[in-house]
Each structure stands twice: as structure tokens, then as C-alpha cells.
N, C-alpha and C positions, 0 to 999 in steps of 0.2 A: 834511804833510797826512795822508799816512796813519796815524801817529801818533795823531794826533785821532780819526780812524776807527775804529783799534783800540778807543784809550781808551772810545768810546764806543758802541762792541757792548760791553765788559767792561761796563760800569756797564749796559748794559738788561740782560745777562743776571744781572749779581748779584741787580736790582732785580729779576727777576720771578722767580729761585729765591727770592727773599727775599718777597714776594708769597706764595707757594705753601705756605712754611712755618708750619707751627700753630704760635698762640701759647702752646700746653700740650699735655698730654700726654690725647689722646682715651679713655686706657681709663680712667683714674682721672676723667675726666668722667663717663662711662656709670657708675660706681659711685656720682658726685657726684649725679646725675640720679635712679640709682635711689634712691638715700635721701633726695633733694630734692622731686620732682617725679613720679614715679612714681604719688602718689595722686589728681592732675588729667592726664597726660597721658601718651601712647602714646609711651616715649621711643627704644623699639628697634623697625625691621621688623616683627619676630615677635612683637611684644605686639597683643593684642587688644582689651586693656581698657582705658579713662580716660573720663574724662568729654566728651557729643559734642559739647560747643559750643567746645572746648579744641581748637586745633589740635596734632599730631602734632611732635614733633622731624622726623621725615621730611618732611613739611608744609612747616614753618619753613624746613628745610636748603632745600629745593627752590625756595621764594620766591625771585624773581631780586632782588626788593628787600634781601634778607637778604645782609648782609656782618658781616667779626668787628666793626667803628665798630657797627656797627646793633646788634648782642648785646651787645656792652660796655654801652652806654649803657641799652641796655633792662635789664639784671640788676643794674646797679648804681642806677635809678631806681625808687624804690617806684613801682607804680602797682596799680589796684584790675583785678577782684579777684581778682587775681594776690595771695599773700602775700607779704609780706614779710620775703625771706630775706636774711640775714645772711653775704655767704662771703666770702672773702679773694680779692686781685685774684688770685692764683693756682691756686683756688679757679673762676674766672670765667675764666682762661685754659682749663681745662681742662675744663669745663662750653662753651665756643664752640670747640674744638678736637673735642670729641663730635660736635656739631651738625654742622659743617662738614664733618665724615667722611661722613654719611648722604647727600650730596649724588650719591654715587659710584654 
């Protein structure tokens, strides 16, 4: 029986180090972002400028409703009038790995 106990503290704490970990690499996002995104939206703390009807990266990050499912799907569905940008899923790992930083 304890056994089982063990087994099954090990798997909640894999599952929620695993939980915690970005699906890419946050600095090559912010580079992704500035070359992407940067002309509609405020994608770092320290930026001032974007457009005001355009929510913030920092914004986004902080929504409780925002998870990486929820940016996955949003980046990889065209919708208006957001453009429509072309990036590789790894590309969009590290583009929701940016986001997700700003939460802190």
C-alpha cells in the first residue's frame, strides 16, 4: 500500500514539474515577437508604444483565462484583424514561452 503512495506522489510531482516547463525557449520568443508583433503591440514591460486597442503581451500573460492550449490555438488560427502570420510550431513554442515569462 505504500507503494502506491509513493508511486503516486512521484507522478503528481513529475506531472506538475512538467506543468511548469515552457514549451520553448522565452528569449528567442521576445526576438520572435519583436520582429512579429512589435508593430501592433507592447511586447516587453519597458515598451511604451503599440497600438491602444491591442492588448499588451503583459496584458495577455496576466489574463487568468490565458494558458499555453489557449496561445497555441490562437497563433496558429488566422483570425482578423490580427495578420496573418506564418511560424513554425517551434517558432509558436517560443513565441507562448515569451508570454508566459511576463506572468512573473
Amino acid at each position: 500500500m505504500a507503494t502506491y503512495r509513493l508511486a503516486a506522489l512521484f507522478m503528481l510531482a513529475s506531472s506538475a514539474a512538467a506543468a511548469q516547463t515552457l514549451p520553448g525557449d522565452p528569449d528567442q520568443g521576445r526576438l520572435l515577437a519583436q520582429q512579429s508583433c512589435i508593430s501592433c503591440h507592447v511586447i516587453a514591460p519597458q515598451m511604451l508604444q503599440g497600438l491602444d486597442d491591442v492588448p499588451t503581451f503583459a496584458a495577455i500573460a496576466r489574463n487568468p483565462a490565458t494558458t499555453e492550449l489557449r496561445l497555441r490555438v490562437f497563433l496558429q488560427t488566422p483570425h482578423r484583424p490580427m495578420p496573418n502570420f506564418l511560424m513554425s510550431l517551434s517558432e509558436i513554442d517560443h513565441v507562448i514561452s515569451y508570454i508566459l515569462t511576463l506572468r512573473r
